[in-house]
C-alpha positions as CSV (number, residue, x, y, z in Angstrom):
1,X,15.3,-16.5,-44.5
2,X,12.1,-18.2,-46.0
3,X,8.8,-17.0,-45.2
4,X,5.9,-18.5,-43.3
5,X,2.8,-18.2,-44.1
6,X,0.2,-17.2,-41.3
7,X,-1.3,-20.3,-40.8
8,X,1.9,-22.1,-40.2
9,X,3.3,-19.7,-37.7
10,X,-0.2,-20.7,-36.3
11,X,0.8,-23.7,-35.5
12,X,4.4,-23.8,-34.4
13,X,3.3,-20.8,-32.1
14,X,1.0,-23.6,-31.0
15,X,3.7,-26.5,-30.5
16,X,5.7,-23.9,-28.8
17,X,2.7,-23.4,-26.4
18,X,2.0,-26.8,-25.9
19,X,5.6,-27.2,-25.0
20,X,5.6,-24.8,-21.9
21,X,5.1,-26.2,-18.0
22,X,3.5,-23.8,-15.9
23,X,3.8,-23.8,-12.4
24,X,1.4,-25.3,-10.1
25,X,-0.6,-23.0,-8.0
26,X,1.1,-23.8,-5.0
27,X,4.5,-23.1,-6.6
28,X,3.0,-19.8,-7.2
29,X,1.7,-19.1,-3.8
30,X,4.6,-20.1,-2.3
31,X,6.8,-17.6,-4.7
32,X,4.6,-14.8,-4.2
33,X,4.4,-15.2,-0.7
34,X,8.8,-15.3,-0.4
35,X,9.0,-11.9,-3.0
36,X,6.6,-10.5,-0.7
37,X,8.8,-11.1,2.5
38,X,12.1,-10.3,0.3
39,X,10.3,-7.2,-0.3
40,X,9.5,-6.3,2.8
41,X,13.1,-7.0,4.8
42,X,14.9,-5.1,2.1
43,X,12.5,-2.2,2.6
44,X,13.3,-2.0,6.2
45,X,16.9,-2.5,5.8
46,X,17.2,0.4,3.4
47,X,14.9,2.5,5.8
48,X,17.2,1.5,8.7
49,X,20.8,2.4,6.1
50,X,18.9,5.6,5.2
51,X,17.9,6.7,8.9
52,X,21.9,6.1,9.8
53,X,23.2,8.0,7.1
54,X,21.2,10.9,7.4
55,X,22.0,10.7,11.1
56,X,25.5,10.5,9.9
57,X,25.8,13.4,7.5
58,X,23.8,15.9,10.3
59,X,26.4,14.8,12.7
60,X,29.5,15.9,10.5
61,X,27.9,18.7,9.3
62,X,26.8,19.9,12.7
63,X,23.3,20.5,12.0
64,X,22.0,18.3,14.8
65,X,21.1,21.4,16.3
């Protein structure tokens, strides 16, 4: 593989950069805003799996009380 010399990688890094779309702000928000909800409901789902195993496993191993 030939190699490039600094100022050339320079500028395909640049070409490469220019090629990118970024997201608008909106599009952002909006993303944010649904990983933040996504978070949330799988955080109470797994609290709400956790609480019924553990309510589970007491019950078979008859430490309930």
């Amino acid at each position: 593989m030939a190699k490039t010399n600094p100022f050339e990688f320079l500028q395909q890094v640049r070409e490469e950069a220019n090629k990118v779309t970024w997201p608008a702000r909106r599009e952002v928000m909006i993303s944010t805003a649904m990983v933040f909800i996504m978070v949330a409901l799988a955080s109470v789902f797994f609290l709400i799996v956790d609480s019924v195993l553990h309510r589970g496993v007491q019950w078979v191993l008859g430490l309930s009380g």
